[in-house]
C-alpha positions as CSV (number, residue, x, y, z in Angstrom):
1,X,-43.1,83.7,84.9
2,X,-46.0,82.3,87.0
3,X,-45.6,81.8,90.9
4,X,-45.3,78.5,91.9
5,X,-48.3,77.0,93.9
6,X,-48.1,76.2,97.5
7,X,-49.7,72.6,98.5
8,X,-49.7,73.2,102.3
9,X,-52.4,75.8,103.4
10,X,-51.6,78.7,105.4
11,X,-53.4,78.8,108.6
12,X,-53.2,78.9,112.3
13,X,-55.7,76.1,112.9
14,X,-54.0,73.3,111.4
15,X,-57.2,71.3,111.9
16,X,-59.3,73.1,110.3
17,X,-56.3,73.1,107.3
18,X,-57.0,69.5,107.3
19,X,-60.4,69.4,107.2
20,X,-61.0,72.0,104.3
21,X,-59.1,69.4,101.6
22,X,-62.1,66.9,102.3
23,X,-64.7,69.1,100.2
24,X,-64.7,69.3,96.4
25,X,-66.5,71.9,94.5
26,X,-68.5,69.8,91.6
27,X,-70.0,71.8,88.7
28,X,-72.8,69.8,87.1
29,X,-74.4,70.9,83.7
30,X,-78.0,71.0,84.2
31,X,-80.2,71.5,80.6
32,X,-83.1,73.8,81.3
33,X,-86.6,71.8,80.4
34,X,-87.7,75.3,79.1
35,X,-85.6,76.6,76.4
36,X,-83.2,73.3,75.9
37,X,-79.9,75.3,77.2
38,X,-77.5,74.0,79.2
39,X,-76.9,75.8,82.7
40,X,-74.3,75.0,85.3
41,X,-74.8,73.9,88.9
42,X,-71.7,74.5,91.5
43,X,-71.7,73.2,94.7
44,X,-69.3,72.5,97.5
45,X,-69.6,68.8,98.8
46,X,-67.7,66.2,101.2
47,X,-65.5,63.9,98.7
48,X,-67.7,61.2,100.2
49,X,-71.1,62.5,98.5
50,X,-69.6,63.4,95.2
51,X,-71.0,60.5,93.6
52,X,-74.4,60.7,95.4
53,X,-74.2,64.6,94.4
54,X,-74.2,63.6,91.1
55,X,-76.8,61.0,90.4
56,X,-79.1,63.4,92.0
């Protein structure tokens, strides 16, 4: 049986807590221009730049 998942995270510094569920990590498929395969980009951004991450 699998362990449930806790939504709250465990911390002392409750701000910081808050703070850390403002950033996504977006993957983005990028196809290299050199042998036409398709690589993947992660990176960890503020929910307000995903778009802007993206377009980019």
């Amino acid at each position: 049986m699998a362990k449930a998942a806790k939504t709250a995270i465990k911390t002392k510094d409750q701000k910081a807590a808050s703070e850390a569920k403002n950033w996504t990590k977006v993957v983005r498929t990028v196809r290299s221009p050199k042998t036409g395969s398709y690589t993947f980009k992660e990176s960890i951004v503020h929910k307000d730049k995903v778009n802007a991450f993206l377009k980019s």
